[in-house]
MIBA-968104 format. One record per residue: z, y, x negated of N, C-alpha, C, O in turn; residue in one letter; residue number from 1. Coordinates in nm, 3 decimals. Layout:
! residues N
{{Z Y X} {Z Y X} {Z Y X} {Z Y X} a NUM},
...
END
This chain:
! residues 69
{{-0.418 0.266 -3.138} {-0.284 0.321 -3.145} {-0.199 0.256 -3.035} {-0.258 0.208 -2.938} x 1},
{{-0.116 0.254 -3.040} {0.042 0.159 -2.966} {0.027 0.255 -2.851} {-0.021 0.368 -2.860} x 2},
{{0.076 0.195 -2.737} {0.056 0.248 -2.611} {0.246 0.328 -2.604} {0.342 0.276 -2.660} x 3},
{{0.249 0.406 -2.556} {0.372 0.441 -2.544} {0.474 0.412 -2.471} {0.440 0.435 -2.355} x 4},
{{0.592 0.369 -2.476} {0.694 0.274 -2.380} {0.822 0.362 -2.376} {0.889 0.415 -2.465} x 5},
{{0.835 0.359 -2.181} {0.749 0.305 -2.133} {0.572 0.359 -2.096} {0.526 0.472 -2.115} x 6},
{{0.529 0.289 -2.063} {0.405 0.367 -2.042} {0.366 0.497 -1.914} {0.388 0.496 -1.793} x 7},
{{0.313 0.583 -1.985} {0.283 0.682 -1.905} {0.131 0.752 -1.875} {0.064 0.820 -1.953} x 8},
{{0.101 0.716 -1.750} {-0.014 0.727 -1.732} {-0.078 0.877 -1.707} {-0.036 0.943 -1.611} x 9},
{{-0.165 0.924 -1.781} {-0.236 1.081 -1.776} {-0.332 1.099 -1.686} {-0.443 1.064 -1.727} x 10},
{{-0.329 1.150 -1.556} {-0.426 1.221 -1.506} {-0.376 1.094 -1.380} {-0.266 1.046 -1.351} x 11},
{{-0.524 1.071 -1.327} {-0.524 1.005 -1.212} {-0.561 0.871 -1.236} {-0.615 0.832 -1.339} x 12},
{{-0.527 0.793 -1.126} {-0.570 0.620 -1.169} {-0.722 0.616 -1.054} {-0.753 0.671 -0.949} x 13},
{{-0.795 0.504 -1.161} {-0.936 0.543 -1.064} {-0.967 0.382 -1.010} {-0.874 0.301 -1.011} x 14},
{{-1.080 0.348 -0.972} {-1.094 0.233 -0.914} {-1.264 0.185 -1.038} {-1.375 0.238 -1.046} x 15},
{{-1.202 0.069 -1.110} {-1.337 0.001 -1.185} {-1.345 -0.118 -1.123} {-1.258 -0.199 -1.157} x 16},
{{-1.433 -0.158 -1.034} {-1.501 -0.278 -0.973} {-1.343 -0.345 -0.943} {-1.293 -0.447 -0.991} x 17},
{{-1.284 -0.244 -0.841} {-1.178 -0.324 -0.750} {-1.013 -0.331 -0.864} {-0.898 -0.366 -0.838} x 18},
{{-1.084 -0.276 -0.996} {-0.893 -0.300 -1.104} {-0.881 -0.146 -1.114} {-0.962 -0.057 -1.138} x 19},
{{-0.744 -0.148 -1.083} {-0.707 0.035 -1.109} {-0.693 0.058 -1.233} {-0.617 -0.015 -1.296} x 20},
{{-0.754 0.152 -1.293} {-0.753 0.181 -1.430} {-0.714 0.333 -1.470} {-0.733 0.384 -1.359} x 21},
{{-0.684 0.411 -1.530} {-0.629 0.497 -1.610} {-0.608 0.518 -1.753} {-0.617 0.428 -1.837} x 22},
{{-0.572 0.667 -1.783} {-0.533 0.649 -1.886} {-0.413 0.667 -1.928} {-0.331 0.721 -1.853} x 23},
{{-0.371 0.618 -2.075} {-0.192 0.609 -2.102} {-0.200 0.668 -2.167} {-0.314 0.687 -2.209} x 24},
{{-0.057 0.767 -2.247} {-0.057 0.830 -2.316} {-0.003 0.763 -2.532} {0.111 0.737 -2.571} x 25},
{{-0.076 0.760 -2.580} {-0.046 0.712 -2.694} {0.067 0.738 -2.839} {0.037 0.839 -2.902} x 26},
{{0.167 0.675 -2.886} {0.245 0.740 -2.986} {0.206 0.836 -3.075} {0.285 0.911 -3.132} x 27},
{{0.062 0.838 -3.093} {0.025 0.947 -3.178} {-0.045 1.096 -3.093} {-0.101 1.200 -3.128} x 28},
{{-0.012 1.047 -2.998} {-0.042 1.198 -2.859} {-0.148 1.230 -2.817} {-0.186 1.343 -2.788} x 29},
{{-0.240 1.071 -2.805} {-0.341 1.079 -2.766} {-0.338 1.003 -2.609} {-0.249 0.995 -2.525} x 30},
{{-0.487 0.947 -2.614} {-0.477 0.858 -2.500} {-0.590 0.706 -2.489} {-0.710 0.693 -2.513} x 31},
{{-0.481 0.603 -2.439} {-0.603 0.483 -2.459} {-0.632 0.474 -2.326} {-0.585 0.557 -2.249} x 32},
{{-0.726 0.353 -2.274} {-0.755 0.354 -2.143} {-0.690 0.167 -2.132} {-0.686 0.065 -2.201} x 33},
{{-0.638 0.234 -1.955} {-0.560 0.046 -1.954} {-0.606 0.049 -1.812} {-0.650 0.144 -1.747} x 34},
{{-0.585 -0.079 -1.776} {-0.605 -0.165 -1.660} {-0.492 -0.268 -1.587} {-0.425 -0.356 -1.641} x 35},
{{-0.493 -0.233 -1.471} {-0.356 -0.288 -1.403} {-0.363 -0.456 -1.386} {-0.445 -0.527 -1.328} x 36},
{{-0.274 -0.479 -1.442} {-0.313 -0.663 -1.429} {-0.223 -0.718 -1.307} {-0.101 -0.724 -1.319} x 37},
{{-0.271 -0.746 -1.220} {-0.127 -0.774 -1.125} {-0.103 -0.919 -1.143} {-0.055 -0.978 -1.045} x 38},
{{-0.125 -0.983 -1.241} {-0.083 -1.111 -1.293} {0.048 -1.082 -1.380} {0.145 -1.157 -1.373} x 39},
{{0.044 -0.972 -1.461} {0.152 -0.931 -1.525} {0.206 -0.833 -1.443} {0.323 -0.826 -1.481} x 40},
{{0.190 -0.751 -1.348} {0.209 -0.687 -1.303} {0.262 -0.536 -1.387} {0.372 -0.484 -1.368} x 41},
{{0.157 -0.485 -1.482} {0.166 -0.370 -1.589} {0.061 -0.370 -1.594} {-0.025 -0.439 -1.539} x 42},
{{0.058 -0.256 -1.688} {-0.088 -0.211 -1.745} {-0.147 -0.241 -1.881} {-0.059 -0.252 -1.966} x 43},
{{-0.230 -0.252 -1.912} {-0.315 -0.367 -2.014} {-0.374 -0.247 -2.137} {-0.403 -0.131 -2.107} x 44},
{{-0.378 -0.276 -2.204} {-0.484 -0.215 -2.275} {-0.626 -0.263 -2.263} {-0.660 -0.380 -2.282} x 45},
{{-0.723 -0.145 -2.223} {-0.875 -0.188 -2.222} {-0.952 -0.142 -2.321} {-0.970 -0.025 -2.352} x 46},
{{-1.011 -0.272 -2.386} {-1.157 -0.208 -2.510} {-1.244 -0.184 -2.457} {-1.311 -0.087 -2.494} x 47},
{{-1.282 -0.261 -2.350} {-1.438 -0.227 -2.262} {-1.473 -0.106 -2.217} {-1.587 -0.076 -2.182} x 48},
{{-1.352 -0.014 -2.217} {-1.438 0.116 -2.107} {-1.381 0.231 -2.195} {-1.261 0.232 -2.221} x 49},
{{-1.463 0.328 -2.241} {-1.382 0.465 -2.241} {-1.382 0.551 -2.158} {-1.431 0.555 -2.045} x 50},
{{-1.298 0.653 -2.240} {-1.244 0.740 -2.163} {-1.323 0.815 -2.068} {-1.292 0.846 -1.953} x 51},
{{-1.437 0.843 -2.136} {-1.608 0.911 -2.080} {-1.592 0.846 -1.891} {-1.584 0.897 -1.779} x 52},
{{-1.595 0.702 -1.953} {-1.657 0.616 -1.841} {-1.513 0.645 -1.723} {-1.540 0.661 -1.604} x 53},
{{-1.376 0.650 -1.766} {-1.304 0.637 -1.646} {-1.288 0.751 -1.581} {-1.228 0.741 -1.474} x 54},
{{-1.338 0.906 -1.627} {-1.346 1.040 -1.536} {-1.496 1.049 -1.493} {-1.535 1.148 -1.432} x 55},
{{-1.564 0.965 -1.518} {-1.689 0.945 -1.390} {-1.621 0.807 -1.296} {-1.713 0.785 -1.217} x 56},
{{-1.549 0.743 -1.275} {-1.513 0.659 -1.178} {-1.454 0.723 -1.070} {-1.382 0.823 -1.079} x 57},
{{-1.496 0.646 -0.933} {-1.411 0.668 -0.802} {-1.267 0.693 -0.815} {-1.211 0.621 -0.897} x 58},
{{-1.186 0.786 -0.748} {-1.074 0.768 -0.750} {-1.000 0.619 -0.653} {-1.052 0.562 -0.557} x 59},
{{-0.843 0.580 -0.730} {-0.827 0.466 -0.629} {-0.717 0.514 -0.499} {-0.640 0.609 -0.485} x 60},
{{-0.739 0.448 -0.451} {-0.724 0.503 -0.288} {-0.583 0.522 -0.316} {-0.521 0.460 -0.402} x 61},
{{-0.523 0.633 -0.223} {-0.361 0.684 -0.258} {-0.260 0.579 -0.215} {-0.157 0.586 -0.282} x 62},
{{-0.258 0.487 -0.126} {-0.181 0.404 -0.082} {-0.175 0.277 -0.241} {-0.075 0.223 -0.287} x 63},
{{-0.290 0.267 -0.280} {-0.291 0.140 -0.369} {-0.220 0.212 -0.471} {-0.115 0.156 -0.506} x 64},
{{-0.255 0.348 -0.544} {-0.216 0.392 -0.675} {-0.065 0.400 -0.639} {0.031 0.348 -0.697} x 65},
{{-0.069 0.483 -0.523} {0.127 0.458 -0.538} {0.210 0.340 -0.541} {0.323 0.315 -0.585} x 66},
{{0.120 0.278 -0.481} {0.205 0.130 -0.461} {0.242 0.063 -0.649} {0.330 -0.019 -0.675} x 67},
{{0.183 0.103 -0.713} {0.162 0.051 -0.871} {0.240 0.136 -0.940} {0.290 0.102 -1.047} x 68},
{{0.261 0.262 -0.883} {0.319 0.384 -1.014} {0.474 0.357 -1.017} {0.546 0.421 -1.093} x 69},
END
C-alpha cells in the first residue's frame, strides 16, 4: 500500500544495525515499515523487516531521531 504524503511516522523510530527505522502510516490506515536514507534524505520503504521485528529493536537515541523528524 502507498505510503502516505506527507509521510507520517507511528510510534517511535528505532535503531536497525545503525539505519533509523519506523513505522509510516499507510493510505489505507494501516502501516508499512521504512528506513531513513540520508542519501535521499527521507524515508524509504522497507521489504526486509516487519513490523514484529521493528518493536523488538533498540530505540534510536533522542538527539539522532529528532534531528530526522
Amino acid at each position: 500500500m502507498a505510503l502516505k504524503s506527507p509521510i507520517r511516522i507511528v510510534g517511535t523510530i528505532r535503531d536497525w544495525n545503525d539505519t533509523p527505522v519506523a513505522l509510516a502510516e499507510t493510505d489505507d490506515g494501516g502501516a508499512s515499515v521504512v528506513g531513513w536514507s540520508s542519501i535521499n534524505s527521507s524515508w524509504v520503504e522497507l521489504d526486509n523487516l516487519s513490523a514484529a521485528s521493528v518493536a523488538g529493536l533498540p530505540l534510536l537515541e533522542k538527539a539522532r531521531a529528532d534531528s530526522i523528524q
